[in-house]
mmCIF file of the C-alpha atoms, coordinates in Angstrom:
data_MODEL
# 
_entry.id   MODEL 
# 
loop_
_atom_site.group_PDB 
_atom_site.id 
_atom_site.type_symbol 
_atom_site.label_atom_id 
_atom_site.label_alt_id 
_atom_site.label_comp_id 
_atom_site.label_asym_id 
_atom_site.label_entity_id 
_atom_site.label_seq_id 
_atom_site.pdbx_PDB_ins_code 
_atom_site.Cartn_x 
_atom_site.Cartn_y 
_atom_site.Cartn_z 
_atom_site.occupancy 
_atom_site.B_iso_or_equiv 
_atom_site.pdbx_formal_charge 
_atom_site.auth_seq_id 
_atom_site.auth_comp_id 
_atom_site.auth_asym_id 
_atom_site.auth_atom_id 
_atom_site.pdbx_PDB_model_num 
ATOM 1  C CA . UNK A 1 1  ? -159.951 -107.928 -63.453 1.00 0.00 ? 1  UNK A CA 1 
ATOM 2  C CA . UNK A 1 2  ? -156.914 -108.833 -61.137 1.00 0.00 ? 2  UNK A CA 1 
ATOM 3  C CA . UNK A 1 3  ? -154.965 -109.781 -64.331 1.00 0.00 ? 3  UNK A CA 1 
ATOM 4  C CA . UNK A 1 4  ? -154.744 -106.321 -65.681 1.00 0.00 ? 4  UNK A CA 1 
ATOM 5  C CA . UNK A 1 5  ? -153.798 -104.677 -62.293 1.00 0.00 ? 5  UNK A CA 1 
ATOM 6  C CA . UNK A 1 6  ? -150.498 -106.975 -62.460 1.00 0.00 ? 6  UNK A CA 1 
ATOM 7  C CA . UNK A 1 7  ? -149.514 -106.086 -66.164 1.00 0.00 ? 7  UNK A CA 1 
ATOM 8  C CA . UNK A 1 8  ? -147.569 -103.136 -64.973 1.00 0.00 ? 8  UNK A CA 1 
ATOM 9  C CA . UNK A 1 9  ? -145.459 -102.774 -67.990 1.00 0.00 ? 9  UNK A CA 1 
ATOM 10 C CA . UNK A 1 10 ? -146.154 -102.507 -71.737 1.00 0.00 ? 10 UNK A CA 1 
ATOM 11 C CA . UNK A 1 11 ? -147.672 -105.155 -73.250 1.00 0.00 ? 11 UNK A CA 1 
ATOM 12 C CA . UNK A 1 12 ? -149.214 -105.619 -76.960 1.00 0.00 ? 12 UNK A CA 1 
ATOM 13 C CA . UNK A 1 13 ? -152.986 -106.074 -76.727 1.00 0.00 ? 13 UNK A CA 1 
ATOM 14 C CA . UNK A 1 14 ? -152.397 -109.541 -78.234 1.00 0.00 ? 14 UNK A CA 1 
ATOM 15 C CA . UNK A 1 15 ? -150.618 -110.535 -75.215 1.00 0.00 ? 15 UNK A CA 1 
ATOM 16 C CA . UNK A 1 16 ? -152.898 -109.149 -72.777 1.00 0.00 ? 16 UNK A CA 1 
ATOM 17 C CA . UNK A 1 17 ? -156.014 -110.790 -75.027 1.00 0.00 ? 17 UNK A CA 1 
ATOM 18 C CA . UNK A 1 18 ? -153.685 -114.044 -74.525 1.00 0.00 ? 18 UNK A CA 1 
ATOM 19 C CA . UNK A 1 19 ? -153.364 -113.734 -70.668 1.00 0.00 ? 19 UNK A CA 1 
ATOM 20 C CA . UNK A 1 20 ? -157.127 -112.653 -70.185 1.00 0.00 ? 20 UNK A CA 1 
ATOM 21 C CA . UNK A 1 21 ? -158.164 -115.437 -71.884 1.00 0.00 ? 21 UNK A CA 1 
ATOM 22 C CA . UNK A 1 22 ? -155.403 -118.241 -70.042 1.00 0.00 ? 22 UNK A CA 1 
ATOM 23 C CA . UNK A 1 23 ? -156.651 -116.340 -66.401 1.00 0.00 ? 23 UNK A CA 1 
ATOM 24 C CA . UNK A 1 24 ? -160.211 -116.564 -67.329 1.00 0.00 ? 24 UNK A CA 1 
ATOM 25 C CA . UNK A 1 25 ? -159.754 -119.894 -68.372 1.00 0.00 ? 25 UNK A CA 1 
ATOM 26 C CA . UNK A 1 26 ? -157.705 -121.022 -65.341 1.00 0.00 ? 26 UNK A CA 1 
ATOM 27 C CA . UNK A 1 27 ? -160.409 -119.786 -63.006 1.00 0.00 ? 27 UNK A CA 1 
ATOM 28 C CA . UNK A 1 28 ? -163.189 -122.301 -64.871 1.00 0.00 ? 28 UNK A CA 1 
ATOM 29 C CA . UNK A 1 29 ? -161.025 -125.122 -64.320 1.00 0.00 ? 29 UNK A CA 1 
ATOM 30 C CA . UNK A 1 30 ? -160.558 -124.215 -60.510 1.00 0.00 ? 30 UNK A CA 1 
ATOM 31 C CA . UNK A 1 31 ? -164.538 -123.454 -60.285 1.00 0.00 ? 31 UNK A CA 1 
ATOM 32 C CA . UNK A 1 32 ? -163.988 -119.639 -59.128 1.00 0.00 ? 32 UNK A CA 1 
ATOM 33 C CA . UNK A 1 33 ? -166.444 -117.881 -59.624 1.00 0.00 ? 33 UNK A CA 1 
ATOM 34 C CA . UNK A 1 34 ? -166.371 -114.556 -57.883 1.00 0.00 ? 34 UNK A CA 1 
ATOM 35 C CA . UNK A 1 35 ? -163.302 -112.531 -59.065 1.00 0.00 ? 35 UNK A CA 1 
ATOM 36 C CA . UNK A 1 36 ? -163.453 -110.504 -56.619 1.00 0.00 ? 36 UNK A CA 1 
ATOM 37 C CA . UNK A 1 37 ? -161.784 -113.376 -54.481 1.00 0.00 ? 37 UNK A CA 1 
ATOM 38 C CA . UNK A 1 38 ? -158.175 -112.404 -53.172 1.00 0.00 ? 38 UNK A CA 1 
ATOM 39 C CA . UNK A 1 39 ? -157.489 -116.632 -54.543 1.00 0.00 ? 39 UNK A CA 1 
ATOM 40 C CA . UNK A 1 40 ? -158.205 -114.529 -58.028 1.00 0.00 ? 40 UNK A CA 1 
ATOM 41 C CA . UNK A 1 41 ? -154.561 -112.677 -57.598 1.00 0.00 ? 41 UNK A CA 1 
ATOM 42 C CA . UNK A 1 42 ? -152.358 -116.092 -56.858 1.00 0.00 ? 42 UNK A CA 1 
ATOM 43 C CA . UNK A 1 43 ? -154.112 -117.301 -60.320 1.00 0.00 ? 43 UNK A CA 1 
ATOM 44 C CA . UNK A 1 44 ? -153.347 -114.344 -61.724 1.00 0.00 ? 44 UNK A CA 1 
ATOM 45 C CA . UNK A 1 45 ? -149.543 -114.273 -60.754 1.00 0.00 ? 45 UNK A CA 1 
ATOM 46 C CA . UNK A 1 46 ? -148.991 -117.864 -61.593 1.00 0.00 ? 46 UNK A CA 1 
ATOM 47 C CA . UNK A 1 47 ? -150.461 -117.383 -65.028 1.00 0.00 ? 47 UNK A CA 1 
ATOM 48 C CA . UNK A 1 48 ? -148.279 -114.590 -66.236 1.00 0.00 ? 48 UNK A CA 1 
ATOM 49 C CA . UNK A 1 49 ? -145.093 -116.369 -64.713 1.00 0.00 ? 49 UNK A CA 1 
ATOM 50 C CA . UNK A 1 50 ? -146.224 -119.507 -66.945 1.00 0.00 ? 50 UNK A CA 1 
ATOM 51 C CA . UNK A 1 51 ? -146.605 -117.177 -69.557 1.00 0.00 ? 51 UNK A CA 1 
ATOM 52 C CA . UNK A 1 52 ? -143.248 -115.942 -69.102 1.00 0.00 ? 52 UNK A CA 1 
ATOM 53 C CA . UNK A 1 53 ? -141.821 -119.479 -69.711 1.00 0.00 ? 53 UNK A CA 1 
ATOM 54 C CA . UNK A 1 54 ? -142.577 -119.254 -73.435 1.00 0.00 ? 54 UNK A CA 1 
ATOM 55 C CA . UNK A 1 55 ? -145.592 -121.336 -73.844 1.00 0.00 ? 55 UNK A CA 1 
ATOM 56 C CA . UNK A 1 56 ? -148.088 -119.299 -75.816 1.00 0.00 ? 56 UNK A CA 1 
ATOM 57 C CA . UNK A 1 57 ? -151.569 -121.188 -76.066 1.00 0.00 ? 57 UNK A CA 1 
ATOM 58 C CA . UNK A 1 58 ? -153.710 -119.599 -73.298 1.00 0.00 ? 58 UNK A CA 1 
ATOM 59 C CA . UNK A 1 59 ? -155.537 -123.130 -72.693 1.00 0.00 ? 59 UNK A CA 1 
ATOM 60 C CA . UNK A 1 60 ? -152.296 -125.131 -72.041 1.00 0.00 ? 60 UNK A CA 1 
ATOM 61 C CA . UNK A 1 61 ? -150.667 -121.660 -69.627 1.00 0.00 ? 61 UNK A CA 1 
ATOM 62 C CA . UNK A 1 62 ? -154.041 -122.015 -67.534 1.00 0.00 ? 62 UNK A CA 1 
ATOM 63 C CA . UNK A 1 63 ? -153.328 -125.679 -67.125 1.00 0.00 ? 63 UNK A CA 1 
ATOM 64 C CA . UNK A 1 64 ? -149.897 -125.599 -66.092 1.00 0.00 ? 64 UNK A CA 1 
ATOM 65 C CA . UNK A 1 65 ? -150.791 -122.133 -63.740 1.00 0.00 ? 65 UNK A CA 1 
ATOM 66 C CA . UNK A 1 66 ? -153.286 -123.887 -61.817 1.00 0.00 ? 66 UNK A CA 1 
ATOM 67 C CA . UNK A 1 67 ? -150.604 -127.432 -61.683 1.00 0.00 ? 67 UNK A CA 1 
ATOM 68 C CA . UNK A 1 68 ? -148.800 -124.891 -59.788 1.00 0.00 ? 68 UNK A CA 1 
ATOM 69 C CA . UNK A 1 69 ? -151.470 -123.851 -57.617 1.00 0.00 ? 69 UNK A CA 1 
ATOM 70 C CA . UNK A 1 70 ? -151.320 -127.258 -56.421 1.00 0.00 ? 70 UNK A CA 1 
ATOM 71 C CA . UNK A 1 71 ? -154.723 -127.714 -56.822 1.00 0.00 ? 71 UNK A CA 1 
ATOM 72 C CA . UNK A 1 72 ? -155.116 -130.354 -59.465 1.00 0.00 ? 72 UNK A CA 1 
# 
């Protein structure tokens, strides 16, 4: 999973659980389906700088991740 290559430094399992889930659900909402897809590494990086911003429910980080994808 792309997200997990990025998480180079320590991180509690609860926050990993909590980006997992935000990245998984950011890539429903865009309709990506293979993550495999390079596309899957911008998601990635936009989630965990959303996530860095304070806001901890994974639903509202994969929203605001993918507003700054542009996409929506």
């Amino acid at each position: 999973m792309p997200i997990n290559r990025l998480l180079k430094d320590k991180r509690a399992p609860e926050e990993i659980e909590l980006l997992n889930k935000a990245f998984n659900h950011a890539l429903n909402l865009l309709g990506v389906v293979d993550r495999n897809d390079p596309f899957c590494d911008m998601v990635a990086r936009k989630v965990i700088d959303v996530r860095a911003t304070g806001i901890s429910e994974p639903r509202e980080i994969a929203e605001m991740a993918v507003l700054r994808i542009g996409l929506r």
